[in-house]
PyMOL Python script that loads the backbone (N, CA, C, O; Angstrom):
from pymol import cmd

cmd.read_pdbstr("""\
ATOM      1  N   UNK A   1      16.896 -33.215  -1.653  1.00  0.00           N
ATOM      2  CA  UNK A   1      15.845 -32.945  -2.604  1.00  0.00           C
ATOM      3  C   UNK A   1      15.684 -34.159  -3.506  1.00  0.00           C
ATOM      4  O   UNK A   1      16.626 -34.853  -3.888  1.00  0.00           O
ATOM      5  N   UNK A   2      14.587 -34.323  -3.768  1.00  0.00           N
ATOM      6  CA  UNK A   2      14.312 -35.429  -4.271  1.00  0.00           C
ATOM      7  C   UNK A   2      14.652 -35.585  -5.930  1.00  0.00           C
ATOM      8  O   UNK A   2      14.168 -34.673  -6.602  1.00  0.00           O
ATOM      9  N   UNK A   3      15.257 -36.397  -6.528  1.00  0.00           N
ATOM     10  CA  UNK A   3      15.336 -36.036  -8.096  1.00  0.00           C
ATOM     11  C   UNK A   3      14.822 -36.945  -9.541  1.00  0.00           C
ATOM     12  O   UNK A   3      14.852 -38.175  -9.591  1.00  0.00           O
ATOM     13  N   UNK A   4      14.584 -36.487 -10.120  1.00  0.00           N
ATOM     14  CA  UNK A   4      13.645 -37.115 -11.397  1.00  0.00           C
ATOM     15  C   UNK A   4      14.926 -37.603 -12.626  1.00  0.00           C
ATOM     16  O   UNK A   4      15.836 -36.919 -13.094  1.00  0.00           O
ATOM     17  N   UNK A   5      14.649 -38.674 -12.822  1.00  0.00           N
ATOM     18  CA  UNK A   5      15.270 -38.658 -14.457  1.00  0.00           C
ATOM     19  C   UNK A   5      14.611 -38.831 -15.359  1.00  0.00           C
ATOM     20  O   UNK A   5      13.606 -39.528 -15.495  1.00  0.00           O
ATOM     21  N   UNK A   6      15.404 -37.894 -16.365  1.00  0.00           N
ATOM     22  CA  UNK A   6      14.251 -37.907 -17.921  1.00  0.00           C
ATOM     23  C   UNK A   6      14.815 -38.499 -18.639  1.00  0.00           C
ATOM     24  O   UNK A   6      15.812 -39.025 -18.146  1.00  0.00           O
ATOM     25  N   UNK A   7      14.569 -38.782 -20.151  1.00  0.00           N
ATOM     26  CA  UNK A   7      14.793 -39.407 -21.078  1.00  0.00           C
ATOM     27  C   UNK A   7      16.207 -39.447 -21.576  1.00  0.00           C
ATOM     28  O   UNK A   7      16.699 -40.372 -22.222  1.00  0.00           O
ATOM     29  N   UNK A   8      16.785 -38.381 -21.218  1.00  0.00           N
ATOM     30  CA  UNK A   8      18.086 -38.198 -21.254  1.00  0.00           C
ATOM     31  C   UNK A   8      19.380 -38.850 -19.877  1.00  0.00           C
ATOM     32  O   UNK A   8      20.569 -38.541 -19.810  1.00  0.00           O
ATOM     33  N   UNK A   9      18.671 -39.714 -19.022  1.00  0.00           N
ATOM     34  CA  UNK A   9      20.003 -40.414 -18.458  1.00  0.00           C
ATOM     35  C   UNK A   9      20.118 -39.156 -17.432  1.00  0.00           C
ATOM     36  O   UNK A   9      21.068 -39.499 -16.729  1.00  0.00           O
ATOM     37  N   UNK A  10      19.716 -37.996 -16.995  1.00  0.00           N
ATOM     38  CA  UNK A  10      20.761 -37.124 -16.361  1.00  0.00           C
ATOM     39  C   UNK A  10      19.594 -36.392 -15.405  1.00  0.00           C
ATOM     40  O   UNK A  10      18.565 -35.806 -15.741  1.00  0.00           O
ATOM     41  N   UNK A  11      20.096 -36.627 -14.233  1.00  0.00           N
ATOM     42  CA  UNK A  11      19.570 -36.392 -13.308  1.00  0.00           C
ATOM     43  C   UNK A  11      18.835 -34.777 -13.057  1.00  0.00           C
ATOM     44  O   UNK A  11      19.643 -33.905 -13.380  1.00  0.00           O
ATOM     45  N   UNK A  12      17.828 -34.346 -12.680  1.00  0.00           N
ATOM     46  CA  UNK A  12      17.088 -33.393 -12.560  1.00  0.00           C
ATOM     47  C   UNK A  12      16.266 -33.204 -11.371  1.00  0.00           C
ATOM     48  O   UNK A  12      15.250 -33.848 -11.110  1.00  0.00           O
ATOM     49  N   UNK A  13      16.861 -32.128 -10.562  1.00  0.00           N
ATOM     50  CA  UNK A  13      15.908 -32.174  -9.342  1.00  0.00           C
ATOM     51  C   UNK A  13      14.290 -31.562  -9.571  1.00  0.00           C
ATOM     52  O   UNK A  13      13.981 -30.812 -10.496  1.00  0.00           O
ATOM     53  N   UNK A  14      13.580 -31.940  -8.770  1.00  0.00           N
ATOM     54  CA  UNK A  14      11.810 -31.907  -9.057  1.00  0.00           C
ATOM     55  C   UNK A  14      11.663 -30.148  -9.052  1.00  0.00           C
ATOM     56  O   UNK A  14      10.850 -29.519  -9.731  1.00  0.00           O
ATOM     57  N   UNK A  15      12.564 -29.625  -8.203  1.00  0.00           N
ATOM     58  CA  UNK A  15      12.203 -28.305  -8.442  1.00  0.00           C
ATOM     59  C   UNK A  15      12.089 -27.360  -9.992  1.00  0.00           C
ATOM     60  O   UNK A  15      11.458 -26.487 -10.587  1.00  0.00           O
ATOM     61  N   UNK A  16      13.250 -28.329 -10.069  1.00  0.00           N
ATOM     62  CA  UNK A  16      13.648 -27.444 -11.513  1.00  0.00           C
ATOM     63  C   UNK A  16      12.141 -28.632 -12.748  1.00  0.00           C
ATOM     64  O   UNK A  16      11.687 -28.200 -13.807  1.00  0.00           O
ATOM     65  N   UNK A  17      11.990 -29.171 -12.508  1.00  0.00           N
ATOM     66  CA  UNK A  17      10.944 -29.981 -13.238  1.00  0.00           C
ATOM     67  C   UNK A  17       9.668 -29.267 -13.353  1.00  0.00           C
ATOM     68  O   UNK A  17       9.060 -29.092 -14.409  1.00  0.00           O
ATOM     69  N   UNK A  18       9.358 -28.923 -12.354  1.00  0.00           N
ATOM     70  CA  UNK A  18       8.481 -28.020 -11.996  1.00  0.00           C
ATOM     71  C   UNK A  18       8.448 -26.270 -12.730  1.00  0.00           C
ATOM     72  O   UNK A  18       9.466 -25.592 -12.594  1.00  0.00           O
ATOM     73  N   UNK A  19       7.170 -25.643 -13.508  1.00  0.00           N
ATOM     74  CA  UNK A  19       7.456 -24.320 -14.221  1.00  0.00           C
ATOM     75  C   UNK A  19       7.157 -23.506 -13.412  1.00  0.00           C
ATOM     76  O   UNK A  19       6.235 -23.539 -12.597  1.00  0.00           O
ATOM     77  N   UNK A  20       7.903 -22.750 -13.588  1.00  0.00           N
ATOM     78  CA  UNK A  20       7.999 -21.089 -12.815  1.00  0.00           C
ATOM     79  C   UNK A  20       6.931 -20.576 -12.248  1.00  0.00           C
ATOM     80  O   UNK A  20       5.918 -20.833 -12.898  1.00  0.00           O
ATOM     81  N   UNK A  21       6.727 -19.903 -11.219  1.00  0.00           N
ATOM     82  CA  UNK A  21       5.061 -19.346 -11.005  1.00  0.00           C
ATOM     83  C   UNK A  21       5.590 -17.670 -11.052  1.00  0.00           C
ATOM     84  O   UNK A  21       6.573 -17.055 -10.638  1.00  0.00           O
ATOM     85  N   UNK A  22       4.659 -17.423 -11.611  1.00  0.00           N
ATOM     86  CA  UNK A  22       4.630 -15.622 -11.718  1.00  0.00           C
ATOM     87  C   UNK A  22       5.077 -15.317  -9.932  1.00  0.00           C
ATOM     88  O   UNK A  22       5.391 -16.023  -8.974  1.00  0.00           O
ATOM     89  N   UNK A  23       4.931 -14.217 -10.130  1.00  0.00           N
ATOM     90  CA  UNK A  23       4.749 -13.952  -8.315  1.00  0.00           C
ATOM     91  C   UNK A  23       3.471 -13.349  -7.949  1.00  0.00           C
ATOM     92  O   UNK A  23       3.319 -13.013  -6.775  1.00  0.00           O
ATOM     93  N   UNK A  24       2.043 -13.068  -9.230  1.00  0.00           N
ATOM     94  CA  UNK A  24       0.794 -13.200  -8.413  1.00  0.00           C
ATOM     95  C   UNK A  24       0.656 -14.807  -8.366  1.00  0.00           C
ATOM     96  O   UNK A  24       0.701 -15.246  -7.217  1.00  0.00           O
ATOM     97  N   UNK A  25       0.549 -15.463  -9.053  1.00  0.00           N
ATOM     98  CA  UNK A  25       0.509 -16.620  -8.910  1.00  0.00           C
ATOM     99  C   UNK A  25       1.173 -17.259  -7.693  1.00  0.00           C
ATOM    100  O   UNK A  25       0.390 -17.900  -6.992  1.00  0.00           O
ATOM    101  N   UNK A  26       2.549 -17.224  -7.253  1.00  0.00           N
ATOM    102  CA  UNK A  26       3.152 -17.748  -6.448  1.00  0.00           C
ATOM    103  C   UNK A  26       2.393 -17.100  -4.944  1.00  0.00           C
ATOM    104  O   UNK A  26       2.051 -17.911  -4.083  1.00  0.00           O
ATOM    105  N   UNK A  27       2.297 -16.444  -4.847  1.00  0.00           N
ATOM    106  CA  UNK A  27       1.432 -15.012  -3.732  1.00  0.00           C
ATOM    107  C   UNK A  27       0.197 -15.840  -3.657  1.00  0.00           C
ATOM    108  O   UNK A  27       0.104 -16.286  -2.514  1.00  0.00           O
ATOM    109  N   UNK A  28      -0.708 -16.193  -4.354  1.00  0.00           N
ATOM    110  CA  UNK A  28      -1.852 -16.812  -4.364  1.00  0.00           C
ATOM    111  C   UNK A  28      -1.765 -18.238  -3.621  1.00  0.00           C
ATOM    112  O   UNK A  28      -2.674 -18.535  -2.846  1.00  0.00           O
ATOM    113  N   UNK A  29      -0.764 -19.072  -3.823  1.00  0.00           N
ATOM    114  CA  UNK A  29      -0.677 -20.411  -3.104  1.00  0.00           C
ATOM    115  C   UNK A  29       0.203 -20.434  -1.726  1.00  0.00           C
ATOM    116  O   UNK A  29       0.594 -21.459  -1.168  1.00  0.00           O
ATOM    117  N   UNK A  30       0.480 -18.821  -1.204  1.00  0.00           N
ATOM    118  CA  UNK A  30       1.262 -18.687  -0.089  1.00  0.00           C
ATOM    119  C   UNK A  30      -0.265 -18.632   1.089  1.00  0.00           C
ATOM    120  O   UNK A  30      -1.359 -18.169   0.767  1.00  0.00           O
ATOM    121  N   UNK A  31       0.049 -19.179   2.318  1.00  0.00           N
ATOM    122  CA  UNK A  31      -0.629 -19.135   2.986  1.00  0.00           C
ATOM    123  C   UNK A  31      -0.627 -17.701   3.877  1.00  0.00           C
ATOM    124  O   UNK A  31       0.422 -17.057   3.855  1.00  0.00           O
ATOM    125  N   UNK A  32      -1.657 -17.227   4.586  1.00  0.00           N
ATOM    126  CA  UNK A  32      -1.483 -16.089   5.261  1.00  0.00           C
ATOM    127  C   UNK A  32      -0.618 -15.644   6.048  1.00  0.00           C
ATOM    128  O   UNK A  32      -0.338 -14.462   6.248  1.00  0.00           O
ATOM    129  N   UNK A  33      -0.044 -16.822   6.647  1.00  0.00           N
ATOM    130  CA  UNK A  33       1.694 -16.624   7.502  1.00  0.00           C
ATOM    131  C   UNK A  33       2.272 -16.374   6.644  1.00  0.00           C
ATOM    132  O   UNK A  33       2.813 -15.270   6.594  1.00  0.00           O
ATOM    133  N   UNK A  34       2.405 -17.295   5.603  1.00  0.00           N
ATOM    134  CA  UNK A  34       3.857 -16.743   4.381  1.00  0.00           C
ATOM    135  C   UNK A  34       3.630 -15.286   4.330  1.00  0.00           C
ATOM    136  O   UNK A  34       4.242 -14.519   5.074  1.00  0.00           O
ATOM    137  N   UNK A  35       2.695 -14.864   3.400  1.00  0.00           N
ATOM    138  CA  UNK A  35       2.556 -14.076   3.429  1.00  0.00           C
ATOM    139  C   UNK A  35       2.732 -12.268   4.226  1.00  0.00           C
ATOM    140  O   UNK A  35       3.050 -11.187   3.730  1.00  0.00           O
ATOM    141  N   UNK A  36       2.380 -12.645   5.489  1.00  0.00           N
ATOM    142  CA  UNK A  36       3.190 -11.854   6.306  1.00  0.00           C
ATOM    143  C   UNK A  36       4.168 -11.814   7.110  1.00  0.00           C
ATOM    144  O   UNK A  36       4.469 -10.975   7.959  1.00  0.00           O
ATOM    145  N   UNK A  37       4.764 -12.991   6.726  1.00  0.00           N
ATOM    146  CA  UNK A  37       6.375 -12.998   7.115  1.00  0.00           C
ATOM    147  C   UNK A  37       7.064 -12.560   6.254  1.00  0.00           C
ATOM    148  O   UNK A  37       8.080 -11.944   6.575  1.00  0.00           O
ATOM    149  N   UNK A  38       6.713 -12.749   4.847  1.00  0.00           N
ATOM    150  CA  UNK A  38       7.271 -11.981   3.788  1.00  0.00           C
ATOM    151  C   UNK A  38       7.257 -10.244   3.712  1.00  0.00           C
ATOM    152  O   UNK A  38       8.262  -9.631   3.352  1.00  0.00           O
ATOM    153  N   UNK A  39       6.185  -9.661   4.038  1.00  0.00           N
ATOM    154  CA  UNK A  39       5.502  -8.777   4.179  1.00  0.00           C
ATOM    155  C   UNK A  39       6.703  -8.077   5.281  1.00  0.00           C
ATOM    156  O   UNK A  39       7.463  -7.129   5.084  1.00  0.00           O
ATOM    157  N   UNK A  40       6.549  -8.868   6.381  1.00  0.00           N
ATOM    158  CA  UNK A  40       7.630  -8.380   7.715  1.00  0.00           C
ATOM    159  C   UNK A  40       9.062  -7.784   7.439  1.00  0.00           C
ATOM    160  O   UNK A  40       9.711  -6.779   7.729  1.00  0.00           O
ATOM    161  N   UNK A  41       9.246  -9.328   6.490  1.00  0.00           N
ATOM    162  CA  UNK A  41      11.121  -9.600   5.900  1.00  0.00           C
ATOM    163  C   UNK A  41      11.035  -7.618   4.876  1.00  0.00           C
ATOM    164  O   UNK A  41      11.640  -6.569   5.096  1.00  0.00           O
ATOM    165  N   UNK A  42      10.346  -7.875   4.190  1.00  0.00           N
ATOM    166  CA  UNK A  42      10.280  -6.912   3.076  1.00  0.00           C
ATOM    167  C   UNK A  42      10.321  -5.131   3.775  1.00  0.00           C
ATOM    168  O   UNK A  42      10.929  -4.169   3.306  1.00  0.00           O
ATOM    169  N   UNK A  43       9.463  -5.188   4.992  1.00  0.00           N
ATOM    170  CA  UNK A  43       9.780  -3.924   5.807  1.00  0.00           C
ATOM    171  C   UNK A  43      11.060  -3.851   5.887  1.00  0.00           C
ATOM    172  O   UNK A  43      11.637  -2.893   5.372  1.00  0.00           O
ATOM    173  N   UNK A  44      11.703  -4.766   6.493  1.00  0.00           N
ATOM    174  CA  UNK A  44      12.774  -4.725   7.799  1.00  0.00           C
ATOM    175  C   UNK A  44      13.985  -4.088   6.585  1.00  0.00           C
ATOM    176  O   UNK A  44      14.796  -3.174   6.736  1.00  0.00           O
ATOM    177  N   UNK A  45      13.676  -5.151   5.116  1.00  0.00           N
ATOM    178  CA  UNK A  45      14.784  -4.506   3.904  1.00  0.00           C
ATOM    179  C   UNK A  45      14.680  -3.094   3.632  1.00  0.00           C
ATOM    180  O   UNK A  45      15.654  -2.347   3.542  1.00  0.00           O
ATOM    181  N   UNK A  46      13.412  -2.729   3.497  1.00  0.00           N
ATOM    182  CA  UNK A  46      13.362  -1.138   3.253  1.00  0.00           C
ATOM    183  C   UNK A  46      13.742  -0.577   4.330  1.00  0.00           C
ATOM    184  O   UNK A  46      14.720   0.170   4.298  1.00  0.00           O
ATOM    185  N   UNK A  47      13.190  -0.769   5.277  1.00  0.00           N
ATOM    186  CA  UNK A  47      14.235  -0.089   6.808  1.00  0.00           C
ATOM    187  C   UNK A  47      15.440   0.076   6.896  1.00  0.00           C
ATOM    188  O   UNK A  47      16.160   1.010   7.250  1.00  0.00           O
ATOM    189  N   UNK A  48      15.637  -1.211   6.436  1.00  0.00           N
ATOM    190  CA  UNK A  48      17.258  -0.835   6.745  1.00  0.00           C
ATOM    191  C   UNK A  48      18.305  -0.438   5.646  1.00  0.00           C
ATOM    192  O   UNK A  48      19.532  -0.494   5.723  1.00  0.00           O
ATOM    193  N   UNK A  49      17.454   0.012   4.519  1.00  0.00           N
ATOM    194  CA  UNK A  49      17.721   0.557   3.198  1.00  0.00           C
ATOM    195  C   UNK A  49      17.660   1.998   3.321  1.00  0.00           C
ATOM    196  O   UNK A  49      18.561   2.634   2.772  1.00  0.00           O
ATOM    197  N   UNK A  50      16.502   2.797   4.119  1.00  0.00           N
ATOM    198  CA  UNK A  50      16.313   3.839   3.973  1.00  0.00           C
ATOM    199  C   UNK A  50      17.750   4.517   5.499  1.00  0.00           C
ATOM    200  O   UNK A  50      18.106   5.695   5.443  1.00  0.00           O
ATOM    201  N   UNK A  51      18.111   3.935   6.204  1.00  0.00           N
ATOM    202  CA  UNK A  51      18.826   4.496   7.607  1.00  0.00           C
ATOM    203  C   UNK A  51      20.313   4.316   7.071  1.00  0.00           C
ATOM    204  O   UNK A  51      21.223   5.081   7.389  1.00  0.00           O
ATOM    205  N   UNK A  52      20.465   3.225   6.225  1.00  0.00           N
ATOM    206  CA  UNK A  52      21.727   3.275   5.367  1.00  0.00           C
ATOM    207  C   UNK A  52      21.944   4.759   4.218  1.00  0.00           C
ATOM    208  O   UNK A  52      22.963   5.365   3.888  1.00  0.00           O
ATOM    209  N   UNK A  53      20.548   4.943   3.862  1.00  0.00           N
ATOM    210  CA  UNK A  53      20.647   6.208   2.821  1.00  0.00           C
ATOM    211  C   UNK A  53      20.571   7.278   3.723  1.00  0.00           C
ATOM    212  O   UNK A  53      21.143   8.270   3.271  1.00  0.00           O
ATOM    213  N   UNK A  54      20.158   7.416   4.646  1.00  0.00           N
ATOM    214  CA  UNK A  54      20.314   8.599   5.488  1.00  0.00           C
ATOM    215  C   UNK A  54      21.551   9.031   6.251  1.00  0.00           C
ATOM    216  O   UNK A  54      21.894  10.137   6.668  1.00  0.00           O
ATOM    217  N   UNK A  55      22.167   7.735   6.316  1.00  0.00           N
ATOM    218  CA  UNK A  55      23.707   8.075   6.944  1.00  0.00           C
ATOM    219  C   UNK A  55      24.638   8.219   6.050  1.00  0.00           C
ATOM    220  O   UNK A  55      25.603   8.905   6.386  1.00  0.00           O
ATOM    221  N   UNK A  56      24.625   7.699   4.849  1.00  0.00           N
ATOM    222  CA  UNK A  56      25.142   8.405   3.835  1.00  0.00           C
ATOM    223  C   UNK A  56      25.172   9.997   3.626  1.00  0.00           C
ATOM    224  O   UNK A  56      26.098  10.779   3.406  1.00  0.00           O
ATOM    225  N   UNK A  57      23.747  10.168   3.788  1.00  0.00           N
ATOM    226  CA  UNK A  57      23.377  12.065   3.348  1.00  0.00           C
ATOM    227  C   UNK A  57      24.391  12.492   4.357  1.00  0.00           C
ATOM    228  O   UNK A  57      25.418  13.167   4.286  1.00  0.00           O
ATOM    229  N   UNK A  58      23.832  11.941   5.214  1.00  0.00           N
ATOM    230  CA  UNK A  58      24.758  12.664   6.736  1.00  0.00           C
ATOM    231  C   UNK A  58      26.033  13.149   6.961  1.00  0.00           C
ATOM    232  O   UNK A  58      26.534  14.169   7.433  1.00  0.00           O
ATOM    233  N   UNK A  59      26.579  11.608   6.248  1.00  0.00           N
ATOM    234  CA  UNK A  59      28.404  11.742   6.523  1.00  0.00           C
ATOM    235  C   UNK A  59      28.947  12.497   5.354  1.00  0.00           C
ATOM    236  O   UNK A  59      30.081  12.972   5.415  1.00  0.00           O
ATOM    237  N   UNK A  60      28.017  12.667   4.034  1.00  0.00           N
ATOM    238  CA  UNK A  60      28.541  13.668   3.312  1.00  0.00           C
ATOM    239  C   UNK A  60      28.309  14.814   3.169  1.00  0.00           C
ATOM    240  O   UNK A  60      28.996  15.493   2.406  1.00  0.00           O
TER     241      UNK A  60
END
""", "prot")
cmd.dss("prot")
cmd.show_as("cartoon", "prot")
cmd.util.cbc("prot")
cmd.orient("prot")
């Protein structure tokens, strides 16, 4: 990663130089793949969130 120095002598990578984006904001500069790969990733977590809570009910 590439890194910046500021006035202070001490090294700073560009990411962190860079301010935060909301997440509509960040969502807005994702392209339509990002977007539904994220979309994909985000199923697969609840999926496998909800079969974990169900085998719980189960075994107790």
């Amino acid at each position: 990663m590439a890194s910046l120095v500021n006035s202070g002598n001490t090294a700073v990578r560009s990411s962190d130089a860079q301010p935060r984006l909301s997440t509509k904001n960040r969502s807005a500069n994702m392209t339509a793949l990002e977007k539904y790969r994220l979309l994909r990733e985000n199923r697969k977590v609840v999926r496998r969130q909800k079969l974990e809570q169900e085998k719980r009910q189960i075994s107790s």
